[in-house]
C-alpha positions in Angstrom: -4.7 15.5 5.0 -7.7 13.8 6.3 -11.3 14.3 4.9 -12.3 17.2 7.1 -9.2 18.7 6.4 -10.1 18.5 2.7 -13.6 19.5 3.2 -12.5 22.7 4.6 -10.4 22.8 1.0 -13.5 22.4 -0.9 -16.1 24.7 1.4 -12.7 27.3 0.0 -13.3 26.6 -3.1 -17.2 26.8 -3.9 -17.4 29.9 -1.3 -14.2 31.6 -0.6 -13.9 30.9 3.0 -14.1 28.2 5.8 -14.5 28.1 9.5 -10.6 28.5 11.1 -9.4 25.6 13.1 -6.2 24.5 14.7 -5.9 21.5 12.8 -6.2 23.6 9.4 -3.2 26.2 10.6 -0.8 22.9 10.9 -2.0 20.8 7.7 0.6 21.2 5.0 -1.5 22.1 2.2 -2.8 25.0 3.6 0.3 26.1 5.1 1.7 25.7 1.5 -1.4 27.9 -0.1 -1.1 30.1 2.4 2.7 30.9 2.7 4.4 29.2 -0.6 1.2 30.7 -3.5 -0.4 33.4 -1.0 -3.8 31.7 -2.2 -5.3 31.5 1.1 -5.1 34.2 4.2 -5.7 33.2 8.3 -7.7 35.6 9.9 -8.9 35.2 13.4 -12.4 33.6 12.6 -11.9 32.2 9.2 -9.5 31.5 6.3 -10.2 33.3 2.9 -8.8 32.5 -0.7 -7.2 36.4 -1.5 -8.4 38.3 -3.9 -4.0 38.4 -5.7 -4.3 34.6 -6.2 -6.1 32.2 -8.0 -7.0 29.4 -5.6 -10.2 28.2 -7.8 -8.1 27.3 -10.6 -5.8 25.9 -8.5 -8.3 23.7 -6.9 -9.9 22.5 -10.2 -6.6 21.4 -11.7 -5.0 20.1 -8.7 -7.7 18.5 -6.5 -11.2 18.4 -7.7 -11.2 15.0 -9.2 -9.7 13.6 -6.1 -12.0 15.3 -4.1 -15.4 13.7 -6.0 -13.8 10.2 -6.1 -13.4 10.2 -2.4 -16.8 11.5 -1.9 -17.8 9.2 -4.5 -16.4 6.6 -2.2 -17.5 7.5 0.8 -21.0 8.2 0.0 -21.3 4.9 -1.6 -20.5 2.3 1.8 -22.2 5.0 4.1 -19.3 7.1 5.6 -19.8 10.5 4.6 -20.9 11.4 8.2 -19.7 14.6 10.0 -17.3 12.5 12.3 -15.5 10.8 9.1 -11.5 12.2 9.3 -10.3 8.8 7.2 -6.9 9.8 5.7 -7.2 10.8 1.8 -4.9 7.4 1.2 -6.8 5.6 3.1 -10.0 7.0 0.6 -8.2 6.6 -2.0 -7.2 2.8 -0.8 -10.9 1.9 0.1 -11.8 3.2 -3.4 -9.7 1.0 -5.1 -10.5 -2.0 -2.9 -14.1 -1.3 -3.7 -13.3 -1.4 -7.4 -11.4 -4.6 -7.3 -14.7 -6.4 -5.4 -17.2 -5.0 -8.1 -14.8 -6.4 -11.1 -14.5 -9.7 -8.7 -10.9 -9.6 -8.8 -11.1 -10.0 -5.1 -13.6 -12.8 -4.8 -11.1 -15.5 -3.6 -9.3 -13.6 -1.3 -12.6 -12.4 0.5 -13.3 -16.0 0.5 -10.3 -17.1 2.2 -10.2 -14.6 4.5 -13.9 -16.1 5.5 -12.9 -19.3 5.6 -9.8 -18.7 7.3 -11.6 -16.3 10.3 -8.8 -14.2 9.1 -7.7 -11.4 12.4 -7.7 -7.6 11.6 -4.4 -7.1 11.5 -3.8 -9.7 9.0 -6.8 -7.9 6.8 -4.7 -5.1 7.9 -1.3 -6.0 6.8 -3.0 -7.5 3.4 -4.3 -3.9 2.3 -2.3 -0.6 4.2 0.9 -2.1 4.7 1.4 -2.3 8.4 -0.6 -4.9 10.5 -1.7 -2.1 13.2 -3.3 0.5 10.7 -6.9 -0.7 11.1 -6.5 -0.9 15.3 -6.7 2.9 16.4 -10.2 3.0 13.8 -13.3 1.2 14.2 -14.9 3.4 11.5 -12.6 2.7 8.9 -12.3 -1.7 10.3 -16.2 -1.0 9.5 -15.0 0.4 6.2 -13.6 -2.2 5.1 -16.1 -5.3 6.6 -18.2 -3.2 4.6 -16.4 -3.1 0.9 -15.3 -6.9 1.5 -18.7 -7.6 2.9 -17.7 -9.4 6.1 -19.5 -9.1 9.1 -16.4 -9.3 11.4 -12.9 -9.9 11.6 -11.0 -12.6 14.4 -9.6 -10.4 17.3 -6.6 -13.1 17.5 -3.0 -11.6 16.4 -1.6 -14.8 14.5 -1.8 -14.5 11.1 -1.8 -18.1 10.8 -3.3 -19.0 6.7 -1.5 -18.8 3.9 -3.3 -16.8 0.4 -3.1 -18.9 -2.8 -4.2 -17.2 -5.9 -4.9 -20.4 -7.9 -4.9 -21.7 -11.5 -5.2 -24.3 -14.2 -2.1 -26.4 -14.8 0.5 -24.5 -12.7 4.2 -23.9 -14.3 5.5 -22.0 -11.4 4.9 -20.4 -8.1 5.6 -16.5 -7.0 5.6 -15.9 -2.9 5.0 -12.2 -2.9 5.3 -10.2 0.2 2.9 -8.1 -0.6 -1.0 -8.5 -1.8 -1.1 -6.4 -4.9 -0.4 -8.8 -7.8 -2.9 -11.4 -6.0 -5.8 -8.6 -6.4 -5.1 -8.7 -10.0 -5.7 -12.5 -11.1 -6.6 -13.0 -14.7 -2.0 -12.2 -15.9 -1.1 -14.8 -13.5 -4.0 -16.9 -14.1 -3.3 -16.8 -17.8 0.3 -17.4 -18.0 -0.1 -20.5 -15.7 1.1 -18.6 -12.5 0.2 -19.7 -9.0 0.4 -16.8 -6.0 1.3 -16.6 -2.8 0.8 -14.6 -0.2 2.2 -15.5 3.2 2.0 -11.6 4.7 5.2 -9.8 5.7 7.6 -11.5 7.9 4.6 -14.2 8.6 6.5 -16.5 7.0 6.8 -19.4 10.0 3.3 -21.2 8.3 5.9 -21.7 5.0 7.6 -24.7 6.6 3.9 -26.3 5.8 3.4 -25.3 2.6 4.2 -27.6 -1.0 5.3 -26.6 -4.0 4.7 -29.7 -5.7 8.0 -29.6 -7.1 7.1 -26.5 -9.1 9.9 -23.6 -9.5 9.3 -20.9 -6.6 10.3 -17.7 -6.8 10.1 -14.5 -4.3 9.2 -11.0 -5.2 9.3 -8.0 -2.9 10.1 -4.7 -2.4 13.7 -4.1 -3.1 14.6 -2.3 0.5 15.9 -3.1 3.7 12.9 -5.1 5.0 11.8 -7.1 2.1 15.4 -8.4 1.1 15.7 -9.4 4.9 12.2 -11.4 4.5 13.9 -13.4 2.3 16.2 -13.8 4.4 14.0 -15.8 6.4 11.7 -17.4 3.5 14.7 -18.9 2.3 15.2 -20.1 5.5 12.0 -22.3 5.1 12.1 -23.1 1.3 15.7 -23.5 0.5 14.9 -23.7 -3.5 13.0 -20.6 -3.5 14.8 -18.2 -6.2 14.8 -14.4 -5.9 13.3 -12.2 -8.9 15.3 -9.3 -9.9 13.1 -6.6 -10.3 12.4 -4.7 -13.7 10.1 -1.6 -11.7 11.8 1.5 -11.7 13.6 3.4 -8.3 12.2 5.2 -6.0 13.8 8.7 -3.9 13.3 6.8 -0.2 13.2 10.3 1.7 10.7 12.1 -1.5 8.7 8.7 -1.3 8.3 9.0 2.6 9.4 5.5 2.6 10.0 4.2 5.9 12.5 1.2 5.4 16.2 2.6 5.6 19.2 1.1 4.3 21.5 0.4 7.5 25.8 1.4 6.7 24.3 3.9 4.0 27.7 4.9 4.2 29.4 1.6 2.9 27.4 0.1 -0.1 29.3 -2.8 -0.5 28.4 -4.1 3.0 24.8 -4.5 1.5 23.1 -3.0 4.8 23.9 -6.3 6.5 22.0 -8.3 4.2 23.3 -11.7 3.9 25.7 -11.8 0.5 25.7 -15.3 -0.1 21.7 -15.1 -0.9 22.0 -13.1 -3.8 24.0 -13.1 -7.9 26.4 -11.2 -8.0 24.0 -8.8 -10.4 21.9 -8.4 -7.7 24.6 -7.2 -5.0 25.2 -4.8 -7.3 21.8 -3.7 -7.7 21.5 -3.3 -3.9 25.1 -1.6 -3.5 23.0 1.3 -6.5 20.2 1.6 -4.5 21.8 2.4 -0.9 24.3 4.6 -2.9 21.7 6.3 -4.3 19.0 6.1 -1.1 16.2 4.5 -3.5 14.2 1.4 -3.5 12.4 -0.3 -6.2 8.2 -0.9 -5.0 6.7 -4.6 -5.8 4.0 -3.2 -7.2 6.1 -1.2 -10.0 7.3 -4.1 -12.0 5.9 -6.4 -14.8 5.8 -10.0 -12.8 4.9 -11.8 -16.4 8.0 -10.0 -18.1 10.1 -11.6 -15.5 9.3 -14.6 -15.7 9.1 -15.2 -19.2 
């Protein structure tokens, strides 16, 4: 649902109708209120809660807080404009990013990405996941220069600079594939932990990089994709170990999760992952997850727990 879509929720909500539109007949969630609760009626002209449902309540419980954080959000860097139709994820992402800069917790990687004349699909690929997301939108690239308060982003497509989350006295170094623990710093920073960030499968700058003869290790999404990035970071630091995760599993198909086991049909083959990479406790953990079609997020575990 995009932030029209939900506006058209909302205008249902305070009034009892909304203006019909095409879009609105094939979004989901009204399909669902509409068909699955019987909340909401088409007519020609407009859609109308019905009088045998109880769509008001439903709102309040189920969307109303959502709804004022992403206003919240979009009022506060100037985008609650009539042409806004930002995705509510993308809202919701933009809102937390905003967050994390007024704590400061994203101070040195809005400094690196300055001093680095970082591209925008690296920005991209740090913050939504896929290095293309911010190309189809200027207003929400504007978004974000906004919340990270950078004028303008490189037009180049190498994502050349490697992201260090620094500290005192170092024990040990974490190469994470994505951004998320990096945005969190004072854990690491207090446990002695030093972070990487390399971004994806951007991993050919590695055969630069030193650990100073610290202990490396790699976390990532246990799927297809970020098991085969190690692949190729190993590739370029041979010593790097691989951190069983502690995060819980994941339903790929209820999770919308786009990175599919290959052979789903033969566990033991481990998707065509390369065996020799990993203990013999984490083939088996891979061989669970494609027998059960799950995957266990980055983000989900406890990185100090881990380690320790």
């Amino acid at each position: 649902m995009n932030w029209q879509s939900f506006k058209s929720l909302h205008e249902l909500y305070k009034n009892g109708r909304t203006k019909n539109r095409t879009t609105l007949a094939e979004d989901a969630v009204f399909r669902y209120h509409t068909y699955q609760t019987k909340e909401l009626l088409f007519t020609k002209k407009d859609i109308l809660t019905t009088a045998n449902g109880n769509f008001r309540n439903t709102f309040e419980n189920r969307y109303l807080d959502k709804y004022n954080e992403c206003l919240e959000l979009l009022i506060a860097i100037g985008e609650d404009t009539p042409q806004c139709r930002f995705e509510l994820d993308d809202i919701l992402r933009l809102r937390e990013m905003k967050r994390q800069m007024d704590n400061g917790d994203l101070e040195d990687i809005r400094q690196q990405i300055k001093d680095s004349n970082e591209t925008r699909r690296g920005v991209s690929l740090m913050f939504f996941k896929h290095e293309k997301h911010l190309d189809s939108s200027e207003a929400l690239e504007r978004a974000v220069r906004t919340i990270l308060k950078i004028d303008s982003f490189s037009d180049s497509r190498d994502f050349q600079y490697l992201y260090i989350l620094q500290c005192h006295n170092p024990k040990a170094i974490v190469l994470c594939e994505n951004l998320y623990f990096l945005k969190m710093p004072e854990r690491p920073r207090k446990n002695n932990i030093e972070l990487w960030y390399a971004g994806g499968r951007n991993v050919e700058k590695l055969i630069y990089s030193q650990n100073r003869n610290l202990p490396i290790y790699y976390m990532c999404d246990w799927d297809y994709d970020g098991l085969d990035i190690f692949r190729l970071v190993k590739d370029k630091i041979p010593t790097i170990q691989l951190l069983t995760p502690n995060g819980e599993p994941k339903d790929i198909i209820k999770s919308e999760h786009k990175s599919l086991w290959k052979n789903p049909e033969a566990p033991t083959l481990l998707s065509g992952l390369s065996a020799h990479l990993y203990t013999e406790s984490q083939k088996q953990l891979i061989e669970k997850l494609i027998r059960e079609n799950t995957w266990i997020v980055e983000e989900s575990n406890d990185l100090m727990l881990l380690l320790s």
